[in-house]
N, C-alpha and C positions, 0 to 999 in steps of 0.2 A: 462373958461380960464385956462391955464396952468403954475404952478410956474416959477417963472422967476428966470436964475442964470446968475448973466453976458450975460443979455439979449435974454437968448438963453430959448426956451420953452422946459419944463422937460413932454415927452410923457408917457403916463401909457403905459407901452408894454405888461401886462396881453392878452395872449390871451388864447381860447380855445384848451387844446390838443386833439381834437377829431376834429380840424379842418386841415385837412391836401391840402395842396394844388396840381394843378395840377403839372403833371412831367414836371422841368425844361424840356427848352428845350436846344438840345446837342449844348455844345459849339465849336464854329467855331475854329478848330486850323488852322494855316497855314504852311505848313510842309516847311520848307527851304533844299534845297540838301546843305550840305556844312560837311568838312572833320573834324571828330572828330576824336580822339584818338584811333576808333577801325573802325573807316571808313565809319560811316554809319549815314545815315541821322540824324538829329536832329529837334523836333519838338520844334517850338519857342510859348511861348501861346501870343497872342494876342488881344484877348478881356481884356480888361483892367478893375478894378472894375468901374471906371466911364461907358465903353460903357454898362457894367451887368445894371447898373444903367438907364442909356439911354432907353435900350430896357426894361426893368420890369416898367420904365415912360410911353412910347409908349404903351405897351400893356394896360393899364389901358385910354387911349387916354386923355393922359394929356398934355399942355406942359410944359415946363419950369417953366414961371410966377405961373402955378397953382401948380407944387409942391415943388415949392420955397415958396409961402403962406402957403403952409402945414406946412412945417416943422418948417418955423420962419427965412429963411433964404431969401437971395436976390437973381436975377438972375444970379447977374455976378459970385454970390459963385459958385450960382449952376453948369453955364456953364464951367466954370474953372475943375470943381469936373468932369463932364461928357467928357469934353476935356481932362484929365490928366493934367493938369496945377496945380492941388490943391489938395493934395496927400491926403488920409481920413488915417487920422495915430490916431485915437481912436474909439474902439469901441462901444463908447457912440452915436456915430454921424449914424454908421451905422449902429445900432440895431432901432433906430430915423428911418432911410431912408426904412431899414427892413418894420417896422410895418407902415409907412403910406404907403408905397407901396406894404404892404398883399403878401410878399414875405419869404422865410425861410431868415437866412443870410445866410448860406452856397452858396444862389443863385446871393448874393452881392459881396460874396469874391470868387467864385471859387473853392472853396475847394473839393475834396481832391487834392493835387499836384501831378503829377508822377514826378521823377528822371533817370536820366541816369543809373547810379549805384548803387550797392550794399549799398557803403558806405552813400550815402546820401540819402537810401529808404526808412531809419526811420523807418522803420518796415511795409511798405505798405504789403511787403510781406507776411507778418503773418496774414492781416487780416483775409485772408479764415479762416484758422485753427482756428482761435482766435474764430472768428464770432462762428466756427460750438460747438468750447467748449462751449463758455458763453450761445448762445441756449439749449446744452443739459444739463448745469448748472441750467437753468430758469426752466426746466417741471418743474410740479406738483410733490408735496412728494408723494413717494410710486411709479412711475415709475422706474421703474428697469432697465439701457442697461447693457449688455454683458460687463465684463472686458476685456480691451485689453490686459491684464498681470496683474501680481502680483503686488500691488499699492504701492509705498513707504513707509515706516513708519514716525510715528507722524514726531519723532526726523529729520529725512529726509528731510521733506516737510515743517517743519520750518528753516530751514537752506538754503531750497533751497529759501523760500521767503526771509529771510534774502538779499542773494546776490542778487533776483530780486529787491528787494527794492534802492537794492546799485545801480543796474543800471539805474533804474528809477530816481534817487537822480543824478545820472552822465549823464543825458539826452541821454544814449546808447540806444536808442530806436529799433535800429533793431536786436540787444544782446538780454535786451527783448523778443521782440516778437516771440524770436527761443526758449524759455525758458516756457512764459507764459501759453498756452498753455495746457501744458505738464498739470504743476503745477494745473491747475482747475481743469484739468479731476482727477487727482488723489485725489484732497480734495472730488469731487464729488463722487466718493466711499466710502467714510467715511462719509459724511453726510448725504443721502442716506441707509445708514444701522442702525444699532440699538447700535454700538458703543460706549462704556463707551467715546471716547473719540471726541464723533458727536461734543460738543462745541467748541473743540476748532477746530477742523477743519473750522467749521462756522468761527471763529474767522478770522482764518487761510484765510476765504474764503474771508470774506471782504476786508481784505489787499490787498490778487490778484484781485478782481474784483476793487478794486482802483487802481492798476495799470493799468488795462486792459481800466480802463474808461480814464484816463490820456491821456495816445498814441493815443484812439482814439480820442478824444476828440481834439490834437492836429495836427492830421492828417488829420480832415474832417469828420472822418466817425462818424457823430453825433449818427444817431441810433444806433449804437453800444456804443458806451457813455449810452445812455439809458439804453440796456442790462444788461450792467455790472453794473450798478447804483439801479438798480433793483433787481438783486439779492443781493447787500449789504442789502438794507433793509429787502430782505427777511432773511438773514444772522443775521443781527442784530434783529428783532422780535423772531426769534428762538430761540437766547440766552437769550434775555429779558437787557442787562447788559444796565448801562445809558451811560455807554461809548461806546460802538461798536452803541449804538442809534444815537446819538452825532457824531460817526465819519458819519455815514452814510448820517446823513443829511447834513452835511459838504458838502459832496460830491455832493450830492444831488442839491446843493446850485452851483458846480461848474460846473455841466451841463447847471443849466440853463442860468446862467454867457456865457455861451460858445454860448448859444444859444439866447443870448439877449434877455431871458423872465424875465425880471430885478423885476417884482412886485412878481411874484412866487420866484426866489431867495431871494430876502428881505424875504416874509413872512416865506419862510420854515427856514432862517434864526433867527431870531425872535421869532419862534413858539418853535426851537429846545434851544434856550437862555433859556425860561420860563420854559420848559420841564427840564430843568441841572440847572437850580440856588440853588432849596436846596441842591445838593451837590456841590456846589461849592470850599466853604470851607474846604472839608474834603479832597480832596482826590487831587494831583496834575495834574493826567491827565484830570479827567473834568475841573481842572482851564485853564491846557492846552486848549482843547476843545470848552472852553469857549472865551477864547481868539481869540479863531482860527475861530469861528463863528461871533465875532463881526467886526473880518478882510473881511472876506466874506460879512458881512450889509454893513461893508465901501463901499467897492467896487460898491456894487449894488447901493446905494444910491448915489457914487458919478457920477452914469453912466446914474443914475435919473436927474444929475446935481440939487442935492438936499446937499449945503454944509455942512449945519448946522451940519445935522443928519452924514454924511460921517465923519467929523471930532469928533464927538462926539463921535463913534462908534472906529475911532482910537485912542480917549484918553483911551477908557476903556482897549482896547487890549494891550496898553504899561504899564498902571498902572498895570495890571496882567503877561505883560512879566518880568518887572522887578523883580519880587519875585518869578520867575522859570530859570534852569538853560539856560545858553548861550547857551548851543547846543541842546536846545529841539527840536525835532522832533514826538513830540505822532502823533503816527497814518499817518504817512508822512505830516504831515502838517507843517513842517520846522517852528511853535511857538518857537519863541524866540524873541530875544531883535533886532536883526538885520533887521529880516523879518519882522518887523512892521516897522521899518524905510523904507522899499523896499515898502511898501503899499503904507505910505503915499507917496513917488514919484509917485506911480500908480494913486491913490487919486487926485493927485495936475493934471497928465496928461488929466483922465476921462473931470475933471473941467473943461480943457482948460484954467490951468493955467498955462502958460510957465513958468513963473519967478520963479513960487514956486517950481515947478520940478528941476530947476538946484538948486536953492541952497539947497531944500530939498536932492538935491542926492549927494550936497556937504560934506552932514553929516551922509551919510550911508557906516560903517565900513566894506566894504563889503567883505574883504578877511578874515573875521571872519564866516561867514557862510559855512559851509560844505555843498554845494550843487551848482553845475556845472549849474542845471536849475534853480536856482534859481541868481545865478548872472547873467547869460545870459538877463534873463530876469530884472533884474537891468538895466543892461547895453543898453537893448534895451527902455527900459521906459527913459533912459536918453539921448537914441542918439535920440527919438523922442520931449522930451523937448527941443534940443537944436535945432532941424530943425523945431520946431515950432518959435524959438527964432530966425531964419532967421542965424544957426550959423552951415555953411553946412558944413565944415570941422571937426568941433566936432563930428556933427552927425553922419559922416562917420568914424571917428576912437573910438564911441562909438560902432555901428553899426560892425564896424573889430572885436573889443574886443570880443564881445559876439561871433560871430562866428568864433573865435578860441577856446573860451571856451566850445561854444555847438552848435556846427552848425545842427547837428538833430532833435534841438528845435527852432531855428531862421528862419533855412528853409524854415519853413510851415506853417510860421506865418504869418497873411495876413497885418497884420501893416507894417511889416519889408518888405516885399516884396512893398508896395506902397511908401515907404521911398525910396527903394532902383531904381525902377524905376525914382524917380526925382531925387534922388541923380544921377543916372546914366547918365543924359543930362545935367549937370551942366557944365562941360567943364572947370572948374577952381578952382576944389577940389586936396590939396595936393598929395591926394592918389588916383587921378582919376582912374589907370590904377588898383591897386586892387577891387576900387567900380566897374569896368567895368570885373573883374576876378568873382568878387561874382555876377553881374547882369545873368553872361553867367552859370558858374554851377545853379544858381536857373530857368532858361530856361526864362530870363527877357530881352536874347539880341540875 
């Protein structure tokens, strides 16, 4: 039997990664002729995550009743979920639907998204170039390629991470990925050679390859999330340091989050606790660290729907942000006193706790954190508490907020997109006609 949280059964999602499954198959767009701003057709998507769902049920030749029994849930949920009547706005629910249906999520939510423009590409464009850096990032030590030019120096290429980090911090995703690039192939010169100054370029290198795993990661392109997650740690064994270890399994941690392998998250979370305790005390970035990893067990635990453990793991993280400064950020991990209030709403949402989401996010200071993604993401963890809370006009001027704040983080987010779909047939929200402005730029109408 499986732990029970408010009725709902908590699945192990450990699976094998040597088990890769058949190639989705392509999804059905339906192309509409109709007048855009530059004249030319517009592709509307149309499989919806309930039909992905429908069809990955069908090919296992199930129906309904059978994998409504699976998951712990009823038929009428389920049929609501595959009709679009029952918007999946946690993905607790569908890393659940994921693994009893032996499917990736990427093949429940649809991802990657394409856009019309430039401005809302979030950096799809970049991923060729990105892709071909972080491959030639990953060879083996002691492969050699050709320099394309003279590489920038140390002082250069921390400066230039500096500003990518800012824009990562400002959700400018497709800024980024015109920058990113660049930046890997030149630390990759430097690490690569025999230079007094290989560590810290490593150093240098994990930072980029966490941005690099970010974007993708939020764009869809999982396996690339992988790439660049992978050379952190190659990054961080090379320098040996407990912190660039620590950042990396962070990271490490938020792959598989991404990719609803919640028992490998948890443990490499956990594992990486044990590994930084005896320097806990000494030094403020691994208490940062430490912090920043217990935020990450939250998470996973509470998407285990395992409460006990999720709030325990958020007491630790506050009792440690409080005795670090307000604007922590080690290592891009926005640790601070703010961003543990932002979990626990995340926390309360995972649960399928409406009630404690709102007033959890009643108490989070949120124009005290310097970061555009991470209020976004505030804001969208709130406008989903209140449309679970049946409170649709809230949800929608939550849902606005965030995307004026970061609309090339909310874009491509598969929560916010199934929100915004039943927001969008509501017919008696304040702001219908902006819910139906942002339904049409996300290609939802």
């Amino acid at each position: 039997m499986f732990p029970q949280v408010e009725g709902r059964p908590a699945l192990s999602l450990a699976r094998s990664l040597a088990v890769f499954l058949p190639v989705m198959q392509v999804i059905r767009l339906i192309v509409e002729a109709g007048d855009d701003e530059k004249g030319g057709d517009v592709a509307t998507e149309y499989v919806t995550q309930g039909q992905r769902i429908a069809r990955a049920r069908h090919r296992r030749g199930w129906d309904q009743a059978t994998l409504a029994e699976k998951i712990g849930r009823s038929v009428s949920w389920l049929s609501k979920v595959e009709n679009g009547r029952m918007p999946l706005d946690r993905m607790s629910v569908v890393g659940q639907l994921a693994e009893v249906l032996g499917v990736e999520v990427a093949e429940l939510t649809g991802q990657p998204y394409q856009h019309e423009t430039t401005e809302l590409d979030s950096g799809h464009a970049a991923v060729p170039g990105l892709r071909l850096a972080l491959q030639q990032a990953s060879l083996p030590s002691g492969v050699v390629l050709p320099a394309s030019g003279e590489p920038r120096t140390m002082e250069e290429l921390e400066a230039n991470v500096r500003l990518a980090e800012q824009l990562r911090q400002d959700a400018k995703f497709t800024a980024l990925g015109e920058v990113l690039p660049t930046i890997i192939t030149d630390l990759m010169a430097i690490t690569n050679s025999s230079s007094v100054d290989r560590d810290r370029a490593e150093a240098l290198m994990l930072r980029a390859c966490h941005m690099a795993r970010v974007s993708s990661n939020l764009l869809g392109h999982h396996d690339l999330g992988w790439t660049a997650v992978q050379r952190e740690l190659v990054a961080a064994q090379r320098v040996g340091s407990p912190d660039l270890i620590a950042a990396a399994s962070w990271d490490l941690c938020g792959v598989w989050l991404h990719e609803a392998q919640l028992d490998p998250a948890k443990n490499v979370a956990l594992s990486a606790l044990d590994q930084i305790e005896p320097q806990v005390g000494s030094d403020d970035t691994i208490k940062a660290m430490w912090g920043a990893l217990h935020l990450r067990a939250a998470v996973a635990y509470s998407r285990l729907w395992d409460q006990r453990e999720a709030e325990s793991h958020l007491e630790e993280a506050r009792r440690v942000a409080e005795v670090l400064p307000r604007d922590g950020n080690v290592f891009q991990t926005q640790f601070n006193r703010v961003n543990t209030t932002i979990h626990a709403v995340e926390v309360s949402m995972e649960l399928g706790r409406p009630r404690d989401v709102i007033s959890r996010a009643e108490g989070v200071e949120i124009a005290e954190i310097a970061s555009s993604e991470r209020q976004a993401h505030y804001w969208t963890c709130t406008a989903a508490g209140y449309h679970m809370n049946r409170k649709d006009n809230e949800a929608a001027e939550a849902l606005l907020r965030a995307d004026r704040i970061a609309p090339q983080h909310i874009r491509n987010r598969p929560m916010v997109r199934n929100i915004v779909r039943d927001l969008r047939d509501s017919g008696r929200l304040h702001r219908q006609r902006e819910i139906l402005n942002l339904a049409k730029v996300m290609r939802l109408l």
